[in-house]
N, C-alpha and C positions, 0 to 999 in steps of 0.2 A: 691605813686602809690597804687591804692587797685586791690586786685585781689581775686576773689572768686572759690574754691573747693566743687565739691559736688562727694561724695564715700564715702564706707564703713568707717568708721573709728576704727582705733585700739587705745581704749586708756587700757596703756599697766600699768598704777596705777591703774585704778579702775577696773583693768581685766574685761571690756568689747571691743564688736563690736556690732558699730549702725550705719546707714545709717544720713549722717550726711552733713553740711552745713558750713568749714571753712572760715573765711572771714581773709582778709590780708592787714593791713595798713603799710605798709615804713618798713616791712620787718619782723614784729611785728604779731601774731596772735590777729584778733581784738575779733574774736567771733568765736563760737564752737556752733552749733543749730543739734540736734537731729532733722532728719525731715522724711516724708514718701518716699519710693524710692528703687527700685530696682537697685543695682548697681552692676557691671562686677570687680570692681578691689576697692584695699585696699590702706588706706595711714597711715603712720605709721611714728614714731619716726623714725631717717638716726641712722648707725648702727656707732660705734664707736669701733676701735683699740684702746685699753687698755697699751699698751708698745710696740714699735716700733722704730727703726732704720730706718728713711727714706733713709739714705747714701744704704743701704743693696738692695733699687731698683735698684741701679746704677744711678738712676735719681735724678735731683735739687729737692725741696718741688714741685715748680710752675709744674713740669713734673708730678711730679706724686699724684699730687689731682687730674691730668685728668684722671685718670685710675682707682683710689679709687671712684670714685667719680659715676663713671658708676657703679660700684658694690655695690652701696647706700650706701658709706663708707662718711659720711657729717664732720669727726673730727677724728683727732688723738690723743694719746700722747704719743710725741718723744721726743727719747733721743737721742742729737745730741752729743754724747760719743765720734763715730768715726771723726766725722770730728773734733772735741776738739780736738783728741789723734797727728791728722794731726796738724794745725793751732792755738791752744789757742782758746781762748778768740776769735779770729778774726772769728775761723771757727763758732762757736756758733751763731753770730752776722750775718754772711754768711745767714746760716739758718733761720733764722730771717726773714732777709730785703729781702731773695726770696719767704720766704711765703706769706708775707705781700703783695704779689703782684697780688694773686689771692683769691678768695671768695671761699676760703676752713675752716677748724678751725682745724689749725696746732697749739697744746697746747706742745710748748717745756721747757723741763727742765733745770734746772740747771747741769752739770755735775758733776757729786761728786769724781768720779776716773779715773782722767787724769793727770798724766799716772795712769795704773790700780793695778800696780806693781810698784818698785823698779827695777826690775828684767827684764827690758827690755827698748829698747830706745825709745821715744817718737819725736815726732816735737813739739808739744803745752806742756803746763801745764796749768790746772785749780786751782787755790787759792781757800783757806778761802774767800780771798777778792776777788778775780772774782766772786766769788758767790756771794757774797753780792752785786756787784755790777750788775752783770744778775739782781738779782730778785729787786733791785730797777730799773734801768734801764727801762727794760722791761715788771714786774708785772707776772711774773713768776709764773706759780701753785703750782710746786712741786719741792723735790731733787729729781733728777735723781738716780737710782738704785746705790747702795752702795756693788759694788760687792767687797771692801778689807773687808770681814767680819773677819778676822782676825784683821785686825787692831781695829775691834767695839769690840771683843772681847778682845783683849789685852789694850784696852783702849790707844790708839795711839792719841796722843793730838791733834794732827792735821785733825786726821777724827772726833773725838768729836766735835772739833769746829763748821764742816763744817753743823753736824747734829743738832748742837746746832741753826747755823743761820736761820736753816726753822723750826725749833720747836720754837722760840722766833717770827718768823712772824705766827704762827698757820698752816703751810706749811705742807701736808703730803710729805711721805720718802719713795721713791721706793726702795723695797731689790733684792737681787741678793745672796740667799744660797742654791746653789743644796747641798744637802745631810747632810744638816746642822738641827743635832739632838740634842735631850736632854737638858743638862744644856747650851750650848753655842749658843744652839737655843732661849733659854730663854734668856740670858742675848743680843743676837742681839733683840731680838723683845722687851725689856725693854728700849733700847736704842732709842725706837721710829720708828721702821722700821717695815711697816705692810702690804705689800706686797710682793710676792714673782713670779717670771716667769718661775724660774730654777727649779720646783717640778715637778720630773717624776714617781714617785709610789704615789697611792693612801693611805699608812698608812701612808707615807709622808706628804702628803697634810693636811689629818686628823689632823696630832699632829701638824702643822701649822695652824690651822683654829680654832682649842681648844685655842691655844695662842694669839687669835684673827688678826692673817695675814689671808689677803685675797690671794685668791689663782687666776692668771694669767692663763688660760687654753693655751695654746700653739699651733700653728700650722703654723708653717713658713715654708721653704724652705729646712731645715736642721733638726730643731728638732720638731717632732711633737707628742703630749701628748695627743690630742683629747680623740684618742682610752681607755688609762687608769685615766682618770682624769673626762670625759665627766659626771659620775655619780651624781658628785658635783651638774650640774646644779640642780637636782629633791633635793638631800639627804640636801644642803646648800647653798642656792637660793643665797642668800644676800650677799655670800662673796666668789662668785666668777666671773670673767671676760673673756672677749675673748680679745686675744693678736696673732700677728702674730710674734711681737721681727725682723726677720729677713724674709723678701722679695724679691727673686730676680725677676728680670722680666719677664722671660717667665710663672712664676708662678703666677705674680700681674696680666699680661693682662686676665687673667681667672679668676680670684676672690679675692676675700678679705674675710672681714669678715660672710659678707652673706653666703660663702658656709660652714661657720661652724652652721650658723645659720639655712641652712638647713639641714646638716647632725645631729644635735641638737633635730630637728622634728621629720625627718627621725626611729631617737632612742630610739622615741616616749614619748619624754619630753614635757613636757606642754605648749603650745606655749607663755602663758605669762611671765614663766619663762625663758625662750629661749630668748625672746625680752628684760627680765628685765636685763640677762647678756650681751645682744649686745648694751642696748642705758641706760639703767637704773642707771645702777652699778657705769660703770666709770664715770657719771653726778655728782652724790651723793660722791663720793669718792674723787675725785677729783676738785672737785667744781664747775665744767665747764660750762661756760653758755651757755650752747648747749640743744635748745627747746626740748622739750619732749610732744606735742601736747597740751597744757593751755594755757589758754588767759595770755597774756602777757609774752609770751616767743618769742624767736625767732621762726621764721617758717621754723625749720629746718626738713625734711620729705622728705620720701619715697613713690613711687607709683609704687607700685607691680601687678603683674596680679593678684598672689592669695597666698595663706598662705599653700602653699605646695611645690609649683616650686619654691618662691619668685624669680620670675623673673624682674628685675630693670624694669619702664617703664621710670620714670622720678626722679630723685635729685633734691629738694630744697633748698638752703642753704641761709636762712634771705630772705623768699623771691621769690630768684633769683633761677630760673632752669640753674643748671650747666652741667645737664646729660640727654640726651635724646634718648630713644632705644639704647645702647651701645656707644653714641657718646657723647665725651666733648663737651660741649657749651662754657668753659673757654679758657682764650685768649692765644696766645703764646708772652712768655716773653723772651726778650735778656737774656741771660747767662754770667754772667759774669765768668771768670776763673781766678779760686785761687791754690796753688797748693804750695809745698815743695818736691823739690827733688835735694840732694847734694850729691849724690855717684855717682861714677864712672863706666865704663865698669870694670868685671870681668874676669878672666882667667879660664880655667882649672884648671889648677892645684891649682888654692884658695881653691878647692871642694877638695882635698889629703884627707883620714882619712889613717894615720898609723897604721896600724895591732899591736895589743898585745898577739898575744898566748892566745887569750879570747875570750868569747863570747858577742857580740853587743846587748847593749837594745833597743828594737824597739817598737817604738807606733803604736796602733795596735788600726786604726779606725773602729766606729761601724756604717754601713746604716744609714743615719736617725739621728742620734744621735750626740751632740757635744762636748757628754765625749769621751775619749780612753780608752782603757785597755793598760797594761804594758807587755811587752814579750820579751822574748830573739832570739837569731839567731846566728848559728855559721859565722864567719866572712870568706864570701868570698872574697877572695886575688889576684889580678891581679896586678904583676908587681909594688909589695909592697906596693899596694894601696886597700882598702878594697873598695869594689864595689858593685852596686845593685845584687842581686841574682833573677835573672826574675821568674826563675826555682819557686824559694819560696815564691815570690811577697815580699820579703824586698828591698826596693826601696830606694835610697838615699835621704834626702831629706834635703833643707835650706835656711836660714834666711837671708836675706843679709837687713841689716841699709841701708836707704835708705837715713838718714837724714846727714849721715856721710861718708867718705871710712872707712870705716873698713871692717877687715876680717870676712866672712860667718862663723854663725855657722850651723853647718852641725849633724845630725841625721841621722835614718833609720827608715822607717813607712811598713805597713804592710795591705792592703787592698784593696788598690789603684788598683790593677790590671793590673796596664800598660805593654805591652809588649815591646813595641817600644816606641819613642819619651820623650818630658818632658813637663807640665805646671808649669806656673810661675803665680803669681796673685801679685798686691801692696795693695789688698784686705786680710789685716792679721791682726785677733782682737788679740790684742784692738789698738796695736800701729799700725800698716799698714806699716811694713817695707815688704818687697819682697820676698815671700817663694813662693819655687818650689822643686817638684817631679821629680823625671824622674830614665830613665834607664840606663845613663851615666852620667857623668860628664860633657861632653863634651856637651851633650843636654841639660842637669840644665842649665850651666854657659849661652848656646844661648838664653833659655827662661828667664833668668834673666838679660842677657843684652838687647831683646826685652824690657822689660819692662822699665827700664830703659831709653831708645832711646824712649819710647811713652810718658815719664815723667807721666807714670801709665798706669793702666791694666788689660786685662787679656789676658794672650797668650798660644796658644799649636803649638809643634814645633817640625818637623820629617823629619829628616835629611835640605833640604830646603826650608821645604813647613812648612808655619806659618799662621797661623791662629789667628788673635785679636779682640780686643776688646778695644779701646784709653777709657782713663776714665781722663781726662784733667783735672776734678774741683777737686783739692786736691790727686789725684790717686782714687777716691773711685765713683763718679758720671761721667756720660757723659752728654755731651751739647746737646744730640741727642733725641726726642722724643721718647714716651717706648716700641713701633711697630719696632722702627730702633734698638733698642738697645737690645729688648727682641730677636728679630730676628739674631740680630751676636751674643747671648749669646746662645741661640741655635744653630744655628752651631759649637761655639765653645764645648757646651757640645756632640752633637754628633761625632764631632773631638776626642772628648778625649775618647767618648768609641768606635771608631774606632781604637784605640791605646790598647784596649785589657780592660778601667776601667770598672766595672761591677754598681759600685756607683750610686744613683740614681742623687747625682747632686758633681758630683766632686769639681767644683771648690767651693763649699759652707764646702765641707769638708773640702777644702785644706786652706782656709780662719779660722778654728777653729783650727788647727793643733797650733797655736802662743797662742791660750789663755789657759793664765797659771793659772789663776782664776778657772778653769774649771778641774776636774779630768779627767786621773790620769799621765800620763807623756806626754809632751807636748816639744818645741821647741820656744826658743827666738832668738832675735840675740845674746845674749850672752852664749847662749848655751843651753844643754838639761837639762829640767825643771822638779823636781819632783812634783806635785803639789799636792797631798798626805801631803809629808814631808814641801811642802811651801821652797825648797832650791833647788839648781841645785843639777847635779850627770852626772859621766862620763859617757859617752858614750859607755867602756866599763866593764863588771861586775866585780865585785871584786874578 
């Protein structure tokens, strides 16, 4: 089928705009004609997510290229980490055969750390040999982010290998080193690992980008870097990207990558450096065959009103218009539902912390961010039981294996705000066992039995009035489109700051509270995590 374009054109390599004449053979750009003409709108390269978690919408692939997709989002690259940490091998293949189902260009990885830890319990594990067999199987691009940097660093035979299998195919290696300085930053980026998502100071980035790692600009749900990182785009065009990592969906059905693309402009960056970090970077870096407007590429492209609003008008992808004035043109596909979940109803009384004549360690989350800080709290006492202190916003807070019965490990966090009730999520990186907050015991234990009884979730829950959110495929997605889903994700957040949280998106915070990967004290099911010292520690001080 041919089809022909006549508009401005952006071409975003040879840093022009000309009034121009696209011609389209079987999905293929056949020709590109400079010609005379007054035109109202722009077409342009479709913008690309550089590191993403599509589980993090709550939605399957197929759901949510219809929402990307309106936002001139034409490709990703995902790392299906979380549904791995659920499922193996089987959830990665999940991922897979639901993208495969629509005309999107869902570029997934290999998983390189599943589980992410030792230190916590998993449903899947990912091999040496799963990996090899993903990237024959499937034709894989890359490793998935290698957040055990410990392990690259202490040379763990097991992660060498894993890096070894995509540096013997020529494979680039997504990293994962917040805060990771000097010599041991050196020896990770020697090991072959040259990107990085987790950089939140700009002298950070800097001594990352001298060591030749590209730098992931951030702006998800939970952590967002735009603000101190955005100067890259002008200072070091070529080695950096736009990433959103973590998506929920009341945040996807409003944009993607485009609104960094416009706030980019806005900050009065060059617009073809703007467009080279939305469609350019991850092309070349990743090796994606996703059109970039030359003859013989795909006809993968945008049609904007104008290069200031960039307002979506239409999505191409090979082709085929997938998006039109805010609306998918993509089909709706059955759901299939996969899922892990072998614990039990909990008690009360599983939640007990024994008082010590000591003072409790508490994590103490930050707005916005998906490190904590470390802090203490005198131990309030009811009835031989150490309890939330409302008064001081130290909140109980715990882990329950989802994959097993075992006994909840139980913490105390600081932020959360809540006055009343509890939320519980099976939304907990990296492994997705079932953490929840609250202001009793008695309220954790019913939010983590909700969950439970939904075989995944999200729930907030006050006195008998509960409020959900089912997430059926593995605890982490729903089968529900992202209007239906975004819309109870939203009540539920409004739920919980009608409970007294101040947070801008709770349960995105309560879903980091488990990665231990991440500074600085943190919560497994097996208990509380230093992640500083890379070891657990009691819960109460010494």
């Amino acid at each position: 089928m041919s089809l022909m374009f006549e508009s401005n054109i952006v071409d975003i390599i040879n840093e022009r705009i000309f009034p121009g004449r696209i011609e389209i053979e079987n999905g293929k750009i056949l020709s590109i004609k400079e010609i005379e003409g007054d035109f109202d709108n722009f077409i342009l390269p479709g913008f690309i997510d550089s590191h993403i978690h599509i589980e993090s919408s709550m939605l399957v692939p197929s759901e949510f290229a219809k929402v990307a997709s309106i936002h001139g989002t034409v490709a990703t690259v995902s790392d299906p980490h979380e549904i791995a940490n659920v499922l193996g091998i089987e959830g990665v293949e999940y991922m897979i055969n639901n993208a495969g189902k629509v005309s999107f260009k869902f570029y997934f990885g290999a998983p390189s750390c599943v589980p992410a830890t030792n230190f916590e319990t998993s449903g899947g594990t990912i091999t040496s040999k799963d990996i090899e067999e993903l990237f024959d199987k499937y034709h894989l691009k890359y490793l998935s982010e290698m957040m055990n940097y410990p392990g690259v660093i202490f040379e763990n035979e097991e992660v060498l290998e894993k890096l070894n299998i995509a540096k013997k195919r020529g494979l680039p290696i997504d990293g994962h080193s917040p805060n990771l300085r000097g010599k041991d930053l050196e020896k990770y980026v020697q090991a072959g690992i040259l990107t990085d998502h987790e950089t939140t100071e700009l002298d950070e980035a800097l001594e990352k980008i001298s060591l030749g790692m590209k730098i992931l600009i951030r702006e998800g749900s939970a952590a967002k870097d735009f603000d101190k990182l955005n100067s890259l785009i002008s200072t070091h065009n070529d080695m950096v990207m736009f990433c959103s990592d973590d998506k929920h969906p009341d945040d996807l059905i409003n944009g993607h990558i485009n609104l960094m693309v416009k706030r980019a402009i806005e900050n009065g960056h060059n617009l073809f450096k703007v467009l080279k970090v939305a469609s350019l970077n991850p092309v070349l870096h990743y090796n994606l065959d996703v059109g970039l407007l030359r003859v013989g590429d795909d006809a993968d492209f945008i049609i904007v009103n104008n290069l200031s609003e960039f307002r979506i008008l239409n999505t191409f992808i090979k082709g085929t218009k997938v998006a039109e004035n805010g609306h998918s043109l993509l089909p709706k596909i059955e759901i299939e539902l996969v899922n892990k979940f072998n614990c039990q109803e909990k008690f009360p009384y599983n939640f007990i912390v024994k008082p010590k004549g000591k003072q409790i360690k508490v994590i103490e989350v930050i707005d916005g961010e998906i490190i904590t800080n470390s802090t203490t709290a005198d131990e309030y006492i009811i009835y031989s039981n150490v309890v939330s202190d409302i008064s001081q916003d130290v909140l109980k807070c715990a882990v329950v294996n989802r994959y097993d019965n075992a006994k909840p490990a139980i913490g105390f966090v600081k932020g959360f705000g809540l006055k009343t009730g509890a939320i519980a999520s099976s939304v907990a990186h990296d492994s997705h066992n079932i953490i929840a907050v609250g202001v009793s015991d008695n309220e954790i234990c019913k939010a983590v039995n909700a969950v439970i009884n939904l075989g995944g979730g999200l729930v907030a829950v006050d006195g008998t009035d509960y409020t959900t959110l089912p997430l059926p495929v593995a605890g982490l997605m729903s089968d529900e489109n992202a209007y239906e889903v975004a819309e109870k994700y939203s009540l539920l957040q409004e739920k919980v700051k009608s409970f007294g949280s101040i947070l801008k998106s709770p349960f995105m915070t309560l879903s980091f509270l488990a990665l231990l990967v991440i500074t600085k004290l943190k919560l497994s099911d097996k208990g509380l995590f230093d992640a500083e010292k890379f070891s657990f520690t009691d819960i109460h001080t010494e």
